[in-house]
PQR file with spaces between the fields and no chain letter, atoms N, CA, C, O and H, PARSE charges and radii, in Angstrom:
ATOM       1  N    UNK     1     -12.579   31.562   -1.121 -0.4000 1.5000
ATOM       2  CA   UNK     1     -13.236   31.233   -2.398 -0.0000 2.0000
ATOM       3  C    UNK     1     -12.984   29.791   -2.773  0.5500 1.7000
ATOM       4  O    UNK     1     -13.924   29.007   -2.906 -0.5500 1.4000
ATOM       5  N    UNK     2     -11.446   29.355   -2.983 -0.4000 1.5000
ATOM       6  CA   UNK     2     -11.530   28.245   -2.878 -0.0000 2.0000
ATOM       7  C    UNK     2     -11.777   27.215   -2.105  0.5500 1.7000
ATOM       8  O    UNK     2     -11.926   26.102   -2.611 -0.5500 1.4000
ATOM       9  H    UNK     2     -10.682   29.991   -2.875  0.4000 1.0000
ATOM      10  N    UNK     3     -11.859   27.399   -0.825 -0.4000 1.5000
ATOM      11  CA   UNK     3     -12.711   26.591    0.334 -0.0000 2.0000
ATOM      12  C    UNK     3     -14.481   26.265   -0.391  0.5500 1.7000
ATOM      13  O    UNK     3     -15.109   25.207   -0.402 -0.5500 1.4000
ATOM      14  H    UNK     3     -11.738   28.303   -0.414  0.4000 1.0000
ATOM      15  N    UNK     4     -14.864   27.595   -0.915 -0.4000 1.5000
ATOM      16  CA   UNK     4     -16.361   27.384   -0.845 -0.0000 2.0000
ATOM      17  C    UNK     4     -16.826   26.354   -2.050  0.5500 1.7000
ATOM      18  O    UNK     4     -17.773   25.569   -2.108 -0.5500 1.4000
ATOM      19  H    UNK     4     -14.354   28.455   -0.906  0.4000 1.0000
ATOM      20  N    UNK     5     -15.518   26.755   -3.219 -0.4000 1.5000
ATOM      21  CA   UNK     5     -15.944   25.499   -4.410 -0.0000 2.0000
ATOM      22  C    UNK     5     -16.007   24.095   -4.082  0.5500 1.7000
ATOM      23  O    UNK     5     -16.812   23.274   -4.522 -0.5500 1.4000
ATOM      24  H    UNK     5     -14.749   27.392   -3.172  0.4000 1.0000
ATOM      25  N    UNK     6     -14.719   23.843   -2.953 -0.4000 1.5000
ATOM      26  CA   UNK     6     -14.717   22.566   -2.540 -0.0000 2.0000
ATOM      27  C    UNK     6     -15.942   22.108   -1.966  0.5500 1.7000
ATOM      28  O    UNK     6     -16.339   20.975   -2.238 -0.5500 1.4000
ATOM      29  H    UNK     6     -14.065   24.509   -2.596  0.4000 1.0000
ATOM      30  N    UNK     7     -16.760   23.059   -0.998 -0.4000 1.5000
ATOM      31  CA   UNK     7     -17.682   22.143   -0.551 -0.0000 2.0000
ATOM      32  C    UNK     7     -19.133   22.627   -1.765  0.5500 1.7000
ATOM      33  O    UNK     7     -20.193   22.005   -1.819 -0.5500 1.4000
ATOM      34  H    UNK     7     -16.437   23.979   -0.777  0.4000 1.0000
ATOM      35  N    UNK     8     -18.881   23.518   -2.386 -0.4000 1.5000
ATOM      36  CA   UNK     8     -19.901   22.891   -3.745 -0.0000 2.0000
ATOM      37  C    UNK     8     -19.638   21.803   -4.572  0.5500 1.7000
ATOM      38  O    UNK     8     -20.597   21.479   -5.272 -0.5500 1.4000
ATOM      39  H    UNK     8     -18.020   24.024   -2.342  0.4000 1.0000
ATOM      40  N    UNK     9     -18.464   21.037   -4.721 -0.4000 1.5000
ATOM      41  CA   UNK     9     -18.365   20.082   -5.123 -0.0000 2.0000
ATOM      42  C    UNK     9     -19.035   18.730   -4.261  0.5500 1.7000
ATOM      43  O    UNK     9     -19.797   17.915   -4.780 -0.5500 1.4000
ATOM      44  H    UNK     9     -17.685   21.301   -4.152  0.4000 1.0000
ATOM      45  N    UNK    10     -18.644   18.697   -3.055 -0.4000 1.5000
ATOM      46  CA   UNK    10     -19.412   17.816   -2.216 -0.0000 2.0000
ATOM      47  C    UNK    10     -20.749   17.998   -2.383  0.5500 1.7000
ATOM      48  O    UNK    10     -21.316   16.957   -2.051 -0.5500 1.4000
ATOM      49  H    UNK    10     -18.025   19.360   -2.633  0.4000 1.0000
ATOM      50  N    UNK    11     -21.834   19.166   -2.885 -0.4000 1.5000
ATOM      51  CA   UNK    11     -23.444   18.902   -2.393 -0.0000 2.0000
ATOM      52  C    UNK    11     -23.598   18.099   -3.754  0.5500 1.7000
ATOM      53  O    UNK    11     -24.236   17.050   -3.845 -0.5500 1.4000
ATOM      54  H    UNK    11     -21.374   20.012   -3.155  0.4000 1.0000
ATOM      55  N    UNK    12     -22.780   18.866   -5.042 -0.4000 1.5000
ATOM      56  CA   UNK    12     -22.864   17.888   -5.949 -0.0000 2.0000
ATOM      57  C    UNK    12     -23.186   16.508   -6.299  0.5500 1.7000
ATOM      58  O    UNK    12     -23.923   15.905   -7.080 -0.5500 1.4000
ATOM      59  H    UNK    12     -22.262   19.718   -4.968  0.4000 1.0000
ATOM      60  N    UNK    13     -22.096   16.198   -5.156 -0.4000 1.5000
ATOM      61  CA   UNK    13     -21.577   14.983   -5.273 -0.0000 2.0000
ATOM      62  C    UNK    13     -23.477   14.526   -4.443  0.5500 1.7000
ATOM      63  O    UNK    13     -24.446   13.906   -4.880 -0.5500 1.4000
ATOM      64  H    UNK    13     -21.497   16.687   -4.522  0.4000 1.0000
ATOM      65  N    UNK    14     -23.270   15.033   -3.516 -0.4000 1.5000
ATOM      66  CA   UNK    14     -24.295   14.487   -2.273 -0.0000 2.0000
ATOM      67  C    UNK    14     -25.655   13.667   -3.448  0.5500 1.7000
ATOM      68  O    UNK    14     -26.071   12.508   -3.436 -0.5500 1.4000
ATOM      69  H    UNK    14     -22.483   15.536   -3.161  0.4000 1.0000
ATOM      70  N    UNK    15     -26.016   14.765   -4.298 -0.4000 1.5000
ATOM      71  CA   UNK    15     -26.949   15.287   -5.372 -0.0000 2.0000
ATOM      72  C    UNK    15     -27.434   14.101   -5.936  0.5500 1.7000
ATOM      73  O    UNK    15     -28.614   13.765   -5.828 -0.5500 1.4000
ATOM      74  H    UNK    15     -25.679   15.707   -4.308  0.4000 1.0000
ATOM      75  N    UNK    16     -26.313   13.238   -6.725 -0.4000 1.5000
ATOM      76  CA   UNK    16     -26.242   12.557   -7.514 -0.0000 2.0000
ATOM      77  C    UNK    16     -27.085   11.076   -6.673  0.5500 1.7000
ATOM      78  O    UNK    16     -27.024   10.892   -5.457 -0.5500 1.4000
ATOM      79  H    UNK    16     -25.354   13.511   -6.812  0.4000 1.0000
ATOM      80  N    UNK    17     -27.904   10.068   -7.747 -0.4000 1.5000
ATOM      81  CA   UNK    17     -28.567    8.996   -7.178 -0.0000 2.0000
ATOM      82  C    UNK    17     -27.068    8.438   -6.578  0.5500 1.7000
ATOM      83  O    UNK    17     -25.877    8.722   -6.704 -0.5500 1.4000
ATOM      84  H    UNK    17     -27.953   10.217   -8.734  0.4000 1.0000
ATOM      85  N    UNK    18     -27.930    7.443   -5.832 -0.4000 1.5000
ATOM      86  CA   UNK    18     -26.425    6.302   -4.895 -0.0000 2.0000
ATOM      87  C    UNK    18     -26.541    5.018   -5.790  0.5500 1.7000
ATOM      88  O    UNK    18     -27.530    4.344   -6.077 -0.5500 1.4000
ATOM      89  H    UNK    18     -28.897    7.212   -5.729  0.4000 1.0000
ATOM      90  N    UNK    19     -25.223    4.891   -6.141 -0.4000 1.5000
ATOM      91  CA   UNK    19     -24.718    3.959   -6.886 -0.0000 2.0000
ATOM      92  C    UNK    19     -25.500    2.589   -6.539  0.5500 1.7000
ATOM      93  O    UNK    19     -25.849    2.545   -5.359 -0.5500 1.4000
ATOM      94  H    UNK    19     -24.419    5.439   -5.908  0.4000 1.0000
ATOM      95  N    UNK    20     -25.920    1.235   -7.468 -0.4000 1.5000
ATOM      96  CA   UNK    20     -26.483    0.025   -7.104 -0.0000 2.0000
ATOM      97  C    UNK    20     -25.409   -0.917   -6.391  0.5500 1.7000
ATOM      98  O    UNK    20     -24.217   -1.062   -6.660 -0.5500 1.4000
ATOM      99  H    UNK    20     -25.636    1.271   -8.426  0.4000 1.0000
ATOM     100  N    UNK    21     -26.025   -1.388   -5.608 -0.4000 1.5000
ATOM     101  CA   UNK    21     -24.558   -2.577   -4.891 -0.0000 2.0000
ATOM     102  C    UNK    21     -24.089   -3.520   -5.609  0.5500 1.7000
ATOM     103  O    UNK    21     -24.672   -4.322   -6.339 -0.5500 1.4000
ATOM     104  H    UNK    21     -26.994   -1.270   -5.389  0.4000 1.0000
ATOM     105  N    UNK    22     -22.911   -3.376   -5.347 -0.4000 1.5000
ATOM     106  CA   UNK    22     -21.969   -4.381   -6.548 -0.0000 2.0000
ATOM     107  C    UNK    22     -22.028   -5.658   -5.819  0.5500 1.7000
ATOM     108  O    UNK    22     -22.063   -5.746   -4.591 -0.5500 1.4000
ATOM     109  H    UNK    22     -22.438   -2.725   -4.754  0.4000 1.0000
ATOM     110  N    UNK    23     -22.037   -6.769   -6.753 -0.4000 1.5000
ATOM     111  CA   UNK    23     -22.161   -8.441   -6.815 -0.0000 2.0000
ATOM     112  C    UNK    23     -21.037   -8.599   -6.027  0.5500 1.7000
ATOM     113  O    UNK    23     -20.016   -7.932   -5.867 -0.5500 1.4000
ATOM     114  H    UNK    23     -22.008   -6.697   -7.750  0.4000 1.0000
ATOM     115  N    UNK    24     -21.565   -9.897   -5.455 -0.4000 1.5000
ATOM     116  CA   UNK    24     -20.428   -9.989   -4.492 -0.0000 2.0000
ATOM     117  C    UNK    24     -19.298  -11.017   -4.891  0.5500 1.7000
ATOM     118  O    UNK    24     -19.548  -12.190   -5.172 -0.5500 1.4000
ATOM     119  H    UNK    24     -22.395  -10.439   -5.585  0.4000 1.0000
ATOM     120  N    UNK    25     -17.926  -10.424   -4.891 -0.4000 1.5000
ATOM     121  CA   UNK    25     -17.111  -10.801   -5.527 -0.0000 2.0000
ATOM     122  C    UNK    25     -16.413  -12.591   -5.308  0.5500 1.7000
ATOM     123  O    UNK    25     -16.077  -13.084   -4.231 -0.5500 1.4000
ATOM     124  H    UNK    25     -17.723   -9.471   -4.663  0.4000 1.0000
ATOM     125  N    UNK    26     -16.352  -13.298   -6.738 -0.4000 1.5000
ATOM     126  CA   UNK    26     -16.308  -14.380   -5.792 -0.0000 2.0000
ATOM     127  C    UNK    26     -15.239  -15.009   -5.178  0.5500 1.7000
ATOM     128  O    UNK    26     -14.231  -14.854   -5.868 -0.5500 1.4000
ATOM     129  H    UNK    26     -16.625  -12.898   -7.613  0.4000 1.0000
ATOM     130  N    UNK    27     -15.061  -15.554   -4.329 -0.4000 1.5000
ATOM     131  CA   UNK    27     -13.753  -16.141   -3.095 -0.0000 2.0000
ATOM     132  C    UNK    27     -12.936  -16.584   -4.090  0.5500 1.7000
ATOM     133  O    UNK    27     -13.114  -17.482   -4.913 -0.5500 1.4000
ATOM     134  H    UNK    27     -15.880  -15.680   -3.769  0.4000 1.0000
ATOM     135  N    UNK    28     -11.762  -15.642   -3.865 -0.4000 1.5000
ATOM     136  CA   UNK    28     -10.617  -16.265   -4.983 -0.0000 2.0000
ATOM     137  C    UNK    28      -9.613  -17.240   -3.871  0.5500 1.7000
ATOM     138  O    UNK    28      -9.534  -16.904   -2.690 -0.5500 1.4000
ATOM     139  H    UNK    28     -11.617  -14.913   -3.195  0.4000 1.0000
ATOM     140  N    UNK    29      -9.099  -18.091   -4.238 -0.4000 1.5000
ATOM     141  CA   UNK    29      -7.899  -18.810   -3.500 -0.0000 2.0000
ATOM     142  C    UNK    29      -6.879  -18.122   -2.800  0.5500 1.7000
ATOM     143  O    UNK    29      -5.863  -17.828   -3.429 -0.5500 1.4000
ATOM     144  H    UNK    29      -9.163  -18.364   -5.197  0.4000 1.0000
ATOM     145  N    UNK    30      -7.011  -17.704   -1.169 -0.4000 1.5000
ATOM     146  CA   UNK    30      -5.525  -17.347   -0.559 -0.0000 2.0000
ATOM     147  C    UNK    30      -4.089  -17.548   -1.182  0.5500 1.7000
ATOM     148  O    UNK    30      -3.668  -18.680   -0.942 -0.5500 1.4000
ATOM     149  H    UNK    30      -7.836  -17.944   -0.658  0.4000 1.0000
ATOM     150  N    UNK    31      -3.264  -16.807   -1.877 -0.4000 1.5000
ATOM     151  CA   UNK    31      -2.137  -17.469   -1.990 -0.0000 2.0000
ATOM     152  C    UNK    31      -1.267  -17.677   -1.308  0.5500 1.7000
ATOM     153  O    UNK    31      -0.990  -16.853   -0.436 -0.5500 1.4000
ATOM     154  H    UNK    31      -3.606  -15.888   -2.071  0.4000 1.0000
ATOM     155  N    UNK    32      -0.576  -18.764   -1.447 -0.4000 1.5000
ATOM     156  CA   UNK    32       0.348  -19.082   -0.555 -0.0000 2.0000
ATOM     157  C    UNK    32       1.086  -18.475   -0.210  0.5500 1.7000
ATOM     158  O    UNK    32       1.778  -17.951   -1.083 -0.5500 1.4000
ATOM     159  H    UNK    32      -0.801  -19.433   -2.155  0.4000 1.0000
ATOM     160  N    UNK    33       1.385  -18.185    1.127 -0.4000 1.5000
ATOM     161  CA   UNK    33       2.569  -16.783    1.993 -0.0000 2.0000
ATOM     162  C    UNK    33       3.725  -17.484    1.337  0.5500 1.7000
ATOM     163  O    UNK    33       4.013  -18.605    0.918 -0.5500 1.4000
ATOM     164  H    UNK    33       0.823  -18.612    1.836  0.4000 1.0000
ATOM     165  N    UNK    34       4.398  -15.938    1.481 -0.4000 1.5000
ATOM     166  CA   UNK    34       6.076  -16.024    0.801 -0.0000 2.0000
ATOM     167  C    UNK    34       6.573  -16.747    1.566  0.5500 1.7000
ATOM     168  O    UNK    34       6.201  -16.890    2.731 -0.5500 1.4000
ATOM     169  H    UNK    34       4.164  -15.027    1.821  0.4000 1.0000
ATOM     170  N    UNK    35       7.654  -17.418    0.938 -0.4000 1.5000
ATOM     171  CA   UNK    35       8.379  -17.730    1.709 -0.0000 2.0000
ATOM     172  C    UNK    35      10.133  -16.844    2.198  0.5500 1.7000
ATOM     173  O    UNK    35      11.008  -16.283    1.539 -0.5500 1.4000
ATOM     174  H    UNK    35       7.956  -17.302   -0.008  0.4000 1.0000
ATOM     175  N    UNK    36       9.947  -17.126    3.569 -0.4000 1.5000
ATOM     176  CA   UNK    36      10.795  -15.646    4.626 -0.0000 2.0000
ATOM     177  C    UNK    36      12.116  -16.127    4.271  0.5500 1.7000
ATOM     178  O    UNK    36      12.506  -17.148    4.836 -0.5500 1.4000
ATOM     179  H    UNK    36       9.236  -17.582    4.105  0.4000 1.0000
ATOM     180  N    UNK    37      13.060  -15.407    3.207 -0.4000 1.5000
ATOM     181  CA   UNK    37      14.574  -15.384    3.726 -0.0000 2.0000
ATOM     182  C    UNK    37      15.312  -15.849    4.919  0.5500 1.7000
ATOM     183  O    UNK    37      15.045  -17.041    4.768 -0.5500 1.4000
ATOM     184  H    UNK    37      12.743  -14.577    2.748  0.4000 1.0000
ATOM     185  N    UNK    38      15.753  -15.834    5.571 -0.4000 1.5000
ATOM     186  CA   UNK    38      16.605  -15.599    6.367 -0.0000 2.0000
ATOM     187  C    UNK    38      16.981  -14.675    6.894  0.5500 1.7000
ATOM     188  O    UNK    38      17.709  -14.094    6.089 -0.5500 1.4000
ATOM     189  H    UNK    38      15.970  -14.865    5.694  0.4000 1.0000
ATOM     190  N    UNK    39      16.920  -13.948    8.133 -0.4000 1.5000
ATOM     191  CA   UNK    39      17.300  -12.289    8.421 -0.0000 2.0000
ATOM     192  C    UNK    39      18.909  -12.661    8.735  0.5500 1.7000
ATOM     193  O    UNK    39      19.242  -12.998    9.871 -0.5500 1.4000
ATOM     194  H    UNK    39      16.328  -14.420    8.787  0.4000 1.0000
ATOM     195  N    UNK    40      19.776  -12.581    7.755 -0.4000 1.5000
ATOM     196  CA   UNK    40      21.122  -12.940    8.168 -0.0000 2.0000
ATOM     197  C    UNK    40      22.026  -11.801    7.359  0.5500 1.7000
ATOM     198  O    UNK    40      21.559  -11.418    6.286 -0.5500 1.4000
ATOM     199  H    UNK    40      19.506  -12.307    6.832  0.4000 1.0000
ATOM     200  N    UNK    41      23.148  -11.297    7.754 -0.4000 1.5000
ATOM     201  CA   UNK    41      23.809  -10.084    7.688 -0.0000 2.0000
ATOM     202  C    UNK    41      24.307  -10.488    5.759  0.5500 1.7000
ATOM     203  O    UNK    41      24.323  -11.665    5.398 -0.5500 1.4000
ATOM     204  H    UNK    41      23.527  -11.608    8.626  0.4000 1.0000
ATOM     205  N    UNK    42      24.688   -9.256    4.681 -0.4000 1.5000
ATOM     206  CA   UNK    42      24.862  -10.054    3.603 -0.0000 2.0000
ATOM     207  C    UNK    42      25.888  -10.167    3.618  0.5500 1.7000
ATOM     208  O    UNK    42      26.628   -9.268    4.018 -0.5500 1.4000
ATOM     209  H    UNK    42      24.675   -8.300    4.974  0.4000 1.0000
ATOM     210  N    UNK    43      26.398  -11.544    3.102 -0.4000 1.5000
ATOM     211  CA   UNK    43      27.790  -12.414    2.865 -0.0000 2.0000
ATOM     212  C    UNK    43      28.868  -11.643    2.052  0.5500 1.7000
ATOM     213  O    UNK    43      29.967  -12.097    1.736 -0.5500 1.4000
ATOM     214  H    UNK    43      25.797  -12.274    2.777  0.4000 1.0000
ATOM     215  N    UNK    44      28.345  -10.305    1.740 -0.4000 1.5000
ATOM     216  CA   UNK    44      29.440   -9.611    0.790 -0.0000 2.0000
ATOM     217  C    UNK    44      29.886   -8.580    1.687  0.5500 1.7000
ATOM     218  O    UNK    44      30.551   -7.598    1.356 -0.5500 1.4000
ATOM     219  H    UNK    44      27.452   -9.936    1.997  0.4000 1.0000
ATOM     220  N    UNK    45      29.609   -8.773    2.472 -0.4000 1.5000
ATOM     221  CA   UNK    45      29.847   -7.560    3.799 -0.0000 2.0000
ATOM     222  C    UNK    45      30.456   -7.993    4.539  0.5500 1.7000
ATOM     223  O    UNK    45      29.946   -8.947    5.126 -0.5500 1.4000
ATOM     224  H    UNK    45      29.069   -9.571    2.741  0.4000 1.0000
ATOM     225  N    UNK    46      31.851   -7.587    4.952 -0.4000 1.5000
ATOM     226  CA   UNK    46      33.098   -8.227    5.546 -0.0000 2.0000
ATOM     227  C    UNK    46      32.396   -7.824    7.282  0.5500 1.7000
ATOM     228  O    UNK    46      31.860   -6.763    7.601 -0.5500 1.4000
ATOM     229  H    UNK    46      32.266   -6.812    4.476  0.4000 1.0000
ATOM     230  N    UNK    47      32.634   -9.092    8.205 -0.4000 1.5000
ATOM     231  CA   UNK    47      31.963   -8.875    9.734 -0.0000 2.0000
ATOM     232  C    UNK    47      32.955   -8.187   10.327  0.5500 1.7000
ATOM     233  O    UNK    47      32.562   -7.322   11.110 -0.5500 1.4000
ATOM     234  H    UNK    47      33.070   -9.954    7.946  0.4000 1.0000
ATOM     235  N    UNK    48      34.238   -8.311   10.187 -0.4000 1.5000
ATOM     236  CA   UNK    48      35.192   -7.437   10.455 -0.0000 2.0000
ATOM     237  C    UNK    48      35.298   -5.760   10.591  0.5500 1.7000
ATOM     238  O    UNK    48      34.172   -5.266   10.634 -0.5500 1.4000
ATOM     239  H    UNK    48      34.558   -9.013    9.551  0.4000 1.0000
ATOM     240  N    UNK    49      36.111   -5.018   10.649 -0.4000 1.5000
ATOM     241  CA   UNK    49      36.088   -3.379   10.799 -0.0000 2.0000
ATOM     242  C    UNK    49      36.954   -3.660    9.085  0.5500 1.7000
ATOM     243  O    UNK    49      37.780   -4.540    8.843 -0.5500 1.4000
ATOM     244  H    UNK    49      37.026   -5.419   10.613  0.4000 1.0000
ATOM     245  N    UNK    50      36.390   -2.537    8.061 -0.4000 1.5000
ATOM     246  CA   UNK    50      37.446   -2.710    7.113 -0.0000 2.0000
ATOM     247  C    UNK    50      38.379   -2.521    7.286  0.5500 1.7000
ATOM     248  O    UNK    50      38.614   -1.741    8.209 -0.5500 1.4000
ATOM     249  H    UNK    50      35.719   -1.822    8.257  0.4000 1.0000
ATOM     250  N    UNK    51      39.819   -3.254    6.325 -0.4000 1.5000
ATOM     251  CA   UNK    51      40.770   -3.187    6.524 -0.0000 2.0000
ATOM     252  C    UNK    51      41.896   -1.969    6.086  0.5500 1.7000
ATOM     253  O    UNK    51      43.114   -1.912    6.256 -0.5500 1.4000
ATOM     254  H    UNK    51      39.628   -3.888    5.575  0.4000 1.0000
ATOM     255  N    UNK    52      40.847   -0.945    5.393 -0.4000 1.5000
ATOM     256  CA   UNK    52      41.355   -0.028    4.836 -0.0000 2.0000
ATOM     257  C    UNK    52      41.515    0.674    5.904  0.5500 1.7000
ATOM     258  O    UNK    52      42.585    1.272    5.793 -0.5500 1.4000
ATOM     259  H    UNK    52      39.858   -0.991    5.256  0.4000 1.0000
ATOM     260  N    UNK    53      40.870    0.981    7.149 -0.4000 1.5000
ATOM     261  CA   UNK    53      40.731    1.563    7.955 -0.0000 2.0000
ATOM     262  C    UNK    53      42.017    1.345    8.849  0.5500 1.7000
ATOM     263  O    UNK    53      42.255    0.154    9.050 -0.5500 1.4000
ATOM     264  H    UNK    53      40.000    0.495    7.239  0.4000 1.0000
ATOM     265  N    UNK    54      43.006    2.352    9.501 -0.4000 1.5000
ATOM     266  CA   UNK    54      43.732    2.249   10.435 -0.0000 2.0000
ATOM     267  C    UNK    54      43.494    1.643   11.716  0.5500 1.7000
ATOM     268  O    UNK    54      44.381    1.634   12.569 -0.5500 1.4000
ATOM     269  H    UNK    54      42.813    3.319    9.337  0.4000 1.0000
């Protein structure tokens, strides 16, 4: 039953006039790419094994 509403919703849809084509939007300015961090380990993070550790 609920299978069959779904595709009565689609002829619905089908039914309806087709929308007018939208204006074509105008060329906005690329913005400038981010600029990339550094992929480097964070500085609050000891490189060591902690020292709490035996």
């Amino acid at each position: 039953g609920s299978v069959g509403s779904v595709g009565s919703v689609g002829s619905v849809g089908s039914n309806l006039p087709p929308l007018p084509p939208l204006p074509p939007l105008p060329s906005l300015p690329t913005p400038p790419p981010l600029p990339r961090h550094p992929v480097s380990p964070s500085p609050r993070l000891p490189v060591s094994p902690s020292p709490h550790l035996p």
